[in-house]
C-alpha positions as CSV (number, residue, x, y, z in Angstrom):
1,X,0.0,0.0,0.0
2,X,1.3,3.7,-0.7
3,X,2.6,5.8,2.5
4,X,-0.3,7.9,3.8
5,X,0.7,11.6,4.5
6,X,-1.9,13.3,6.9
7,X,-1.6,16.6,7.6
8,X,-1.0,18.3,10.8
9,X,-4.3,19.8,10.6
10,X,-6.1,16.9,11.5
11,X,-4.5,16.9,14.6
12,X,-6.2,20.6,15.4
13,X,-9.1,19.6,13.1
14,X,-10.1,16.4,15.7
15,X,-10.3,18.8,18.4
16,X,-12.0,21.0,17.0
17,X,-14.5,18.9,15.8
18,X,-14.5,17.5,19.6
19,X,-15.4,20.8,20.8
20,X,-18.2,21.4,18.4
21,X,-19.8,17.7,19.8
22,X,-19.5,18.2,23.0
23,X,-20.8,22.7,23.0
24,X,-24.2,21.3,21.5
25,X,-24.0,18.4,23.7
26,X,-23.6,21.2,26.9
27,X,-26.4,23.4,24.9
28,X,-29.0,20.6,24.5
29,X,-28.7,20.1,28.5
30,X,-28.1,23.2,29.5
31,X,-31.8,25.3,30.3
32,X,-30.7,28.9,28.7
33,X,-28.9,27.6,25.3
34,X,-30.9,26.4,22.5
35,X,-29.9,23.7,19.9
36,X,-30.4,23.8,16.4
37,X,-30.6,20.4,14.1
38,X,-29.8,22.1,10.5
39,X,-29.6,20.2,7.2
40,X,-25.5,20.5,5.3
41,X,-26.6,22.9,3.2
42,X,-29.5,24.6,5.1
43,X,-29.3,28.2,7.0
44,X,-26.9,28.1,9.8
45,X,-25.5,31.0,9.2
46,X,-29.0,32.7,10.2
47,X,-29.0,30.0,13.5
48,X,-26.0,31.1,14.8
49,X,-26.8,34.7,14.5
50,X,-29.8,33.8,17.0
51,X,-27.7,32.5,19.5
52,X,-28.2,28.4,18.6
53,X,-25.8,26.1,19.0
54,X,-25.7,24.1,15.4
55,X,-25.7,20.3,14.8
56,X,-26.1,18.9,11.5
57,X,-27.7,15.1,11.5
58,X,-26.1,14.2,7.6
59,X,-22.4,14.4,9.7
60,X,-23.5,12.3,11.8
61,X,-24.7,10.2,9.0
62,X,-21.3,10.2,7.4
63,X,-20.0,9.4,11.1
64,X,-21.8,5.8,10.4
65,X,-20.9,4.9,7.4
66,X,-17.2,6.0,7.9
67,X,-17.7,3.6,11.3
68,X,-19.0,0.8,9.1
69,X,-21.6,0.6,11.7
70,X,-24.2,1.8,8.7
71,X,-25.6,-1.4,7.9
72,X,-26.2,-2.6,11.7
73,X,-28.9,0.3,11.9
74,X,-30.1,0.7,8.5
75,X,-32.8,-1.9,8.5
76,X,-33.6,-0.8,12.0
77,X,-35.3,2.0,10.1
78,X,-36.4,0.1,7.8
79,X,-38.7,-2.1,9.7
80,X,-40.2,1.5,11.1
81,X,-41.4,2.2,7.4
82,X,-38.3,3.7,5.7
83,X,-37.6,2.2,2.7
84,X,-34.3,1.0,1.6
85,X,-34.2,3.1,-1.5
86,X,-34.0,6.2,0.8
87,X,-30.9,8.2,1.5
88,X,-29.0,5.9,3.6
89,X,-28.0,8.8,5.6
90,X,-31.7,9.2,6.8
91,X,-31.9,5.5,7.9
92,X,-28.6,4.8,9.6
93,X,-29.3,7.9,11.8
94,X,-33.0,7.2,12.3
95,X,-31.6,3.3,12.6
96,X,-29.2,4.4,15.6
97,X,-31.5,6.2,17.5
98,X,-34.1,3.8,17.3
99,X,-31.2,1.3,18.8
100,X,-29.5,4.2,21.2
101,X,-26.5,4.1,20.0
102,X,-24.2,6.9,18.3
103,X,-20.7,6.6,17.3
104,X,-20.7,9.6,19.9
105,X,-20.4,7.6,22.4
106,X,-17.0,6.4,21.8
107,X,-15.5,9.0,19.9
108,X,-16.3,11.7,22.7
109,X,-18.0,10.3,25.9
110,X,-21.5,11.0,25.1
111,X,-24.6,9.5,25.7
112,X,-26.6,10.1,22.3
113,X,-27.1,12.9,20.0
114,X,-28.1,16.2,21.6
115,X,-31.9,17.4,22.0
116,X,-33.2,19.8,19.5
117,X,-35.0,22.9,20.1
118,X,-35.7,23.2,17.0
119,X,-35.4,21.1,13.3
120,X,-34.5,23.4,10.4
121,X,-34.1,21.8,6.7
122,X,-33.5,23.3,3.3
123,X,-34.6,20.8,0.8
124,X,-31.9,21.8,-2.1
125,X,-30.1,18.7,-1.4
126,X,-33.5,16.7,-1.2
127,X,-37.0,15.7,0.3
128,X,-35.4,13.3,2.3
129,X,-33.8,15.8,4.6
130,X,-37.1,17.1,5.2
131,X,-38.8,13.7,6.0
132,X,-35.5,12.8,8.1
133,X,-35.9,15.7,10.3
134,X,-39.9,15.3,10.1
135,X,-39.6,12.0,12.5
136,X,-37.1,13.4,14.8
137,X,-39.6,16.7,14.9
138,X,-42.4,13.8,16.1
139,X,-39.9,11.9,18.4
140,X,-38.9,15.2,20.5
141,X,-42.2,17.0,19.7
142,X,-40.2,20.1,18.6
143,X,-41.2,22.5,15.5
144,X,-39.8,22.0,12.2
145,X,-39.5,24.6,9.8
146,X,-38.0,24.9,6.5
147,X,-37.2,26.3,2.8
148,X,-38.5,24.2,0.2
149,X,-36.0,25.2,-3.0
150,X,-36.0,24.9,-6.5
151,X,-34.7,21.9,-8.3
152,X,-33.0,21.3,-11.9
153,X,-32.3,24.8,-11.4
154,X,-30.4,26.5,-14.4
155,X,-29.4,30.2,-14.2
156,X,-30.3,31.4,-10.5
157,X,-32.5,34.1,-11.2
158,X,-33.7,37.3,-9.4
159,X,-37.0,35.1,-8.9
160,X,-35.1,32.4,-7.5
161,X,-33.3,34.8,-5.1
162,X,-36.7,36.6,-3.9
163,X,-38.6,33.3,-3.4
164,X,-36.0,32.0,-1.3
165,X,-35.4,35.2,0.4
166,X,-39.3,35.3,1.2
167,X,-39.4,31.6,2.7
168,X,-36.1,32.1,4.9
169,X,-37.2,35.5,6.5
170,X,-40.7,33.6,7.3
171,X,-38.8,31.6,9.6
172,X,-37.8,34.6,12.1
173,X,-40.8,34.5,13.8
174,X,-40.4,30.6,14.6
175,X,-36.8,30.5,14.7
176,X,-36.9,33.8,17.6
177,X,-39.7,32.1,19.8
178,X,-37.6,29.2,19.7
179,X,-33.9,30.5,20.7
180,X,-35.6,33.3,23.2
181,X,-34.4,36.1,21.2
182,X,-35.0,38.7,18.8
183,X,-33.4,38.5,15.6
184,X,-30.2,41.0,15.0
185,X,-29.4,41.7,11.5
186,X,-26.2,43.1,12.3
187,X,-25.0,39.9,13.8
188,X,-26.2,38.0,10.6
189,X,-24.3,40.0,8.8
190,X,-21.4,39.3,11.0
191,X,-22.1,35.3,11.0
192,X,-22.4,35.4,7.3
193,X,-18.9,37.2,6.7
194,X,-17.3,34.1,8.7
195,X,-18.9,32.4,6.7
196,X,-17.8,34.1,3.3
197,X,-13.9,33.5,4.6
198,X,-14.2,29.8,5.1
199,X,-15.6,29.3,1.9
200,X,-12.9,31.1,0.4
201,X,-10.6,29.7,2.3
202,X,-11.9,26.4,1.8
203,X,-11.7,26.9,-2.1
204,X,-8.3,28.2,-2.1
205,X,-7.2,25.1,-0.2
206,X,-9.1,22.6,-3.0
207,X,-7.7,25.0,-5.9
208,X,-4.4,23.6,-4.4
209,X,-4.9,20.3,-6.1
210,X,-4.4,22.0,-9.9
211,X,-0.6,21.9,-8.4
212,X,1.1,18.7,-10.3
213,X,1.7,16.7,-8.1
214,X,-1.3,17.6,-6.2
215,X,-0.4,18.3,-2.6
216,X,-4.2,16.6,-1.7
217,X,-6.7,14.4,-2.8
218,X,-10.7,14.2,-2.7
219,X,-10.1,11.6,0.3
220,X,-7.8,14.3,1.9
221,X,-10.4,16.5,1.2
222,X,-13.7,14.7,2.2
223,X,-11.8,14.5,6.3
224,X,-10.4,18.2,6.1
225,X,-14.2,19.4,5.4
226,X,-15.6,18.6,8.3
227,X,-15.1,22.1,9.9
228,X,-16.4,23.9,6.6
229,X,-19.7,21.8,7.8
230,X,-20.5,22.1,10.9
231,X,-18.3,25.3,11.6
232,X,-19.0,27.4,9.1
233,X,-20.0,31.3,10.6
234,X,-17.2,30.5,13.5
235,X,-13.6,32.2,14.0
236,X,-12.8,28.3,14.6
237,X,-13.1,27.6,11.0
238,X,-11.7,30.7,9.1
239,X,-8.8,30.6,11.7
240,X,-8.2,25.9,10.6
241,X,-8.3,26.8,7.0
242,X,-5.7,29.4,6.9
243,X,-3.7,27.1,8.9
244,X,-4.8,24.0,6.1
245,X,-3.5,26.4,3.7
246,X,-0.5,27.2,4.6
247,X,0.3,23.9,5.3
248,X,-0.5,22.8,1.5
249,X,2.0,25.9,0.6
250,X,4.4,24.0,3.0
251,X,3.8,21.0,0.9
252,X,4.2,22.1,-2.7
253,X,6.9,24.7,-1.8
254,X,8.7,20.7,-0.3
255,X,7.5,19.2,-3.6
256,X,5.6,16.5,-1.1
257,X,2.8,14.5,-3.4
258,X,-0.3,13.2,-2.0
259,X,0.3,10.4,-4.5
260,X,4.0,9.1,-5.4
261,X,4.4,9.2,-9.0
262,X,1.3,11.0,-9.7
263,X,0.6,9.8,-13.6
264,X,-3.5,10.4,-14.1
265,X,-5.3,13.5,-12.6
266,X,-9.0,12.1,-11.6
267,X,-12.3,13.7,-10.9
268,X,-14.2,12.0,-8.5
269,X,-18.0,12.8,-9.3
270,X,-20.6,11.6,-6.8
271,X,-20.6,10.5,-3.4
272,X,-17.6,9.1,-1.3
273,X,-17.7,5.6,-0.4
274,X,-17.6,6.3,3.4
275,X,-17.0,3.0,4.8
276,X,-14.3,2.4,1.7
277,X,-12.8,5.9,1.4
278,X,-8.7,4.8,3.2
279,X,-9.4,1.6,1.0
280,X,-10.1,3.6,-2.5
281,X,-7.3,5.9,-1.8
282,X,-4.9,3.6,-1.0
283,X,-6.1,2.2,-4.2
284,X,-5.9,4.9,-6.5
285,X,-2.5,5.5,-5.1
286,X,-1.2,1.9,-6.2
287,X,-2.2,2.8,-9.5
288,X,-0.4,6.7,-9.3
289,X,-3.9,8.0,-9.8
290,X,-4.7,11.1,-7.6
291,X,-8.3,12.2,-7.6
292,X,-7.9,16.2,-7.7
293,X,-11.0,17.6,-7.8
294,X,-15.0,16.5,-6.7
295,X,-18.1,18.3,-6.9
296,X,-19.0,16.6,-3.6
297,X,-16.2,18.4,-1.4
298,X,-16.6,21.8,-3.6
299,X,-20.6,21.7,-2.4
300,X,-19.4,23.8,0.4
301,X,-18.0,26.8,-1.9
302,X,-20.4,29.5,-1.4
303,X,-18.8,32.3,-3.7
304,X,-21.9,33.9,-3.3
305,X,-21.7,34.6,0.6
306,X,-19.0,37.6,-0.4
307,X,-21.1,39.2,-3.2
308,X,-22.4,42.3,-0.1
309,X,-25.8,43.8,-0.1
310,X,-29.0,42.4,1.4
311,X,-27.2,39.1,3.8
312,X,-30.4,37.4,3.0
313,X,-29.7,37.2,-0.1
314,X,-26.3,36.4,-0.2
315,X,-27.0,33.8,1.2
316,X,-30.2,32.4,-0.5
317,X,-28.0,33.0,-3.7
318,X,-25.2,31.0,-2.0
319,X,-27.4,27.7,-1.2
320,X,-29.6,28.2,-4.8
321,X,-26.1,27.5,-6.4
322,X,-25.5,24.0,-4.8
323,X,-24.7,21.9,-7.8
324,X,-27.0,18.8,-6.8
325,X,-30.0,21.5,-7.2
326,X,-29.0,22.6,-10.4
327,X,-30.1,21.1,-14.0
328,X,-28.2,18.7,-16.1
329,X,-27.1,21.4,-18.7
330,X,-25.4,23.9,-15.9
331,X,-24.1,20.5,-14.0
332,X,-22.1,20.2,-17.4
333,X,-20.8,23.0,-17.8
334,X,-19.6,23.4,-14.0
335,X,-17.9,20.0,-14.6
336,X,-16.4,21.2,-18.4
337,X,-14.9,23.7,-16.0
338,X,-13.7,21.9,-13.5
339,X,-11.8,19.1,-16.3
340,X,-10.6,22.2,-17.7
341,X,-8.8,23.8,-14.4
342,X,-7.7,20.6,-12.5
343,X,-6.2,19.3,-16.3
344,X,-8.3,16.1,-15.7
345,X,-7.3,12.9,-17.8
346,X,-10.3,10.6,-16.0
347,X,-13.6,10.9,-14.5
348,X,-14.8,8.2,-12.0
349,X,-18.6,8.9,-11.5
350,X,-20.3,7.0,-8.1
351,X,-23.5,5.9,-8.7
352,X,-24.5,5.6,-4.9
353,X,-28.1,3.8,-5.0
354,X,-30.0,5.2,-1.9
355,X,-28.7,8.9,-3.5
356,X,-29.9,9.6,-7.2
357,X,-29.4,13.5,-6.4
358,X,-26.1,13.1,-6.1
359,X,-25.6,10.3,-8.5
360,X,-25.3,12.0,-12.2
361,X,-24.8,9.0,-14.4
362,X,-28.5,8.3,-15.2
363,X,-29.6,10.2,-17.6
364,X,-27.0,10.4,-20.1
365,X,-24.6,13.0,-18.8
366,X,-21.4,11.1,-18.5
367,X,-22.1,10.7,-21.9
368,X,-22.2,14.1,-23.4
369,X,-19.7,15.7,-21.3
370,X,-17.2,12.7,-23.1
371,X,-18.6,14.1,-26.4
372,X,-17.7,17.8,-25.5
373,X,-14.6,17.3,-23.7
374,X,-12.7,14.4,-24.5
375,X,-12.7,13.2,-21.1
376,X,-13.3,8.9,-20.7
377,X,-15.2,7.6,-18.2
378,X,-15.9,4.9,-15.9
379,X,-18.8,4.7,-13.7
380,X,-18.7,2.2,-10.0
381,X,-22.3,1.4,-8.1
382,X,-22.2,1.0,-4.8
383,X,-23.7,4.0,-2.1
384,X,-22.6,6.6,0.6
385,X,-23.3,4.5,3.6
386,X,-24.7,0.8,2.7
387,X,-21.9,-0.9,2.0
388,X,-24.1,-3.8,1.0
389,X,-24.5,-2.2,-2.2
390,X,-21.0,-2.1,-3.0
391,X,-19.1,-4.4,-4.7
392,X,-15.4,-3.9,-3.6
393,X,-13.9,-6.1,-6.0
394,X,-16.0,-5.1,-8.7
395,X,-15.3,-1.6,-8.2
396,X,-11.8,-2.3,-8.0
397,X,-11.7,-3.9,-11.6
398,X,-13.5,-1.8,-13.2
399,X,-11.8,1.4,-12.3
400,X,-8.0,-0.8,-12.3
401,X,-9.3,-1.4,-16.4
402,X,-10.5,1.9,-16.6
403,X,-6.9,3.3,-15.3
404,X,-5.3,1.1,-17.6
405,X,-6.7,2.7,-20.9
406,X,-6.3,6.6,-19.5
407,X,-3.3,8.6,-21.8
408,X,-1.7,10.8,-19.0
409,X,-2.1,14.4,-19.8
410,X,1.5,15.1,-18.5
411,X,4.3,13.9,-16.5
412,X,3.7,14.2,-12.8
């Protein structure tokens, strides 16, 4: 197996990330804090300007899955009525509750997942968020509230903006009765420009991969996004991606590679394989392929969150752009893109069953972005967090072929 190289920024990253788990686990017991459940790409930015403490049930999701522990719960939910064609997100985490268990537990002392004061979704990833946080809203009788966006979005339009504006400010009312306090638009504002530097700190810090030899890969990248997650609109996260940064400078200035012999340049499109990611990067480095770029880790690029004006609708702008909301045609072209700036030789789409959002090889786009751009192909089934859908060895052939056939674009 290649040498792994981790940064010294998961070191600071762990305890960060130890901090966030246990502040909301202090906040759901504590009677004058209030916690917040908030979907990945929902409005925490406008939570954390009223004083919640944030937690975000799909990293918890991806918790499982990287655990392995997905499959013990999954038909746990199941046999409540949630259908294994679901995000398997939704029913590991409903599965693990329903058994009262939480990888938590042994990762930071806890006894389960903090009590909500509130549930707050924004359905641009998908309706399943929205159903997911509709059975916890029964289990804890708490309110759930919500922005119902747009889908196959192309051009984000004035419209667009205004709707989403409308639905988010309809939450203050909700959103004040439950935290105890009035809203303060000056304090969004403030929450919101955090935000706007981790993003573009986050950005520069994947932009680092168009370096040949990449000084990261999209594994790299799928652990060192954790903060841009859950700690996005904190000091905490602008303050670890400057560090992240300059640590990649560190590496490229020391001409380290995240892949010895770097020979093909990857794009990774789709879902990581949680419970396989070490095991598929370890992979991809026996074969001196680095994957360099993914839509999934550039989902938390908000460009939008710098562009000034009205905060609200920086950031409706900002989550209307998410490219699992956005149609096939604009998908291509923000993938042409991509090929274009990371000097791509491969693509390796995931087809993750239980997430046909985020799995853009149905409908014949692999296909026509080959036809524009040159670019081959190879698509793998398997899923986010069910690793019963996944095929290791089949995988493995298909994209050890698939690596075989790829012309290098340059020496590494």
């Amino acid at each position: 197996m290649p040498e792994f190289k981790p940064f010294r920024a998961q070191k600071r990253m762990k305890a960060l990330m130890a901090g966030h788990f246990h502040g909301v686990d202090a906040a759901s017991r504590d009677p004058q804090r209030r916690v917040a459940w908030c979907t990945s790409v929902g409005p925490a930015e406008l939570l954390r300007s009223l004083g919640f403490e944030v937690y975000f049930p799909e990293n918890h999701g991806a918790m499982l899955g990287a655990t392995r522990k997905a499959q013990e719960y999954i038909p746990k939910a199941n046999a409540a009525g949630y259908s294994p064609d679901i995000c398997s997100y939704l029913t590991s985490d409903v599965g693990a509750y329903l058994a009262g268990e939480t990888p938590l537990q042994q990762a930071y002392g806890l006894e389960g997942v903090p009590r909500p004061d509130v549930l707050v979704y924004n359905t641009n990833q998908c309706r399943d968020v929205k159903d997911w946080f509709a059975f916890y809203s029964r289990e804890f009788g708490v309110p759930l509230v919500g922005v119902n966006s747009p889908v196959n979005v192309g051009e984000v339009t004035a419209e667009h903006v205004a709707g989403a504006v409308a639905q988010y400010r309809a939450l203050l009312p909700a959103l004040e009765a439950a935290a105890g306090q009035r809203f303060d638009i000056d304090r969004f504002r403030e929450v919101l420009a955090l935000s706007a530097d981790t993003s573009r700190l986050w950005k520069a810090c994947l932009w680092k991969a168009r370096h040949r030899p990449t000084p990261l890969t999209f594994f790299d990248a799928c652990i060192l996004m954790g903060p841009a997650v859950v700690l996005r609109g904190t000091p905490d996260a602008v303050a670890f991606y400057e560090e992240t940064l300059a640590e990649l400078d560190e590496r490229i200035a020391a001409g380290v590679a995240a892949v010895e012999g770097e020979r093909l340049r990857i794009y990774w499109e789709g879902m990581p394989v949680w419970g396989k990611l070490r095991d598929l990067a370890g992979f991809l480095g026996e074969l001196h392929a680095a994957a360099v770029v993914s839509t999934y880790c550039n989902s938390w690029v908000f460009d939008a969150f710098d562009q000034g004006g009205d905060p609200f609708e920086a950031m409706a702008r900002a989550y209307l752009d998410l490219f699992i909301a956005r149609s096939d045609d604009a998908k291509e072209e923000i993938m042409a893109g991509l090929l274009a700036d990371f000097a791509v030789d491969g693509i390796v789409y995931h087809d993750a069953k239980t997430c046909p959002n985020n799995s853009n090889t149905r409908y014949g786009l692999p296909q026509r972005l080959k036809e524009r751009t040159g670019v081959p192909y190879v698509i793998v089934y398997g899923d986010l967090n069910d690793l019963r859908c996944f095929s290791e060895e089949q995988a493995k052939t298909s994209i050890e072929a698939f690596i075989e056939q790829v012309p290098a674009g340059g020496a590494a």
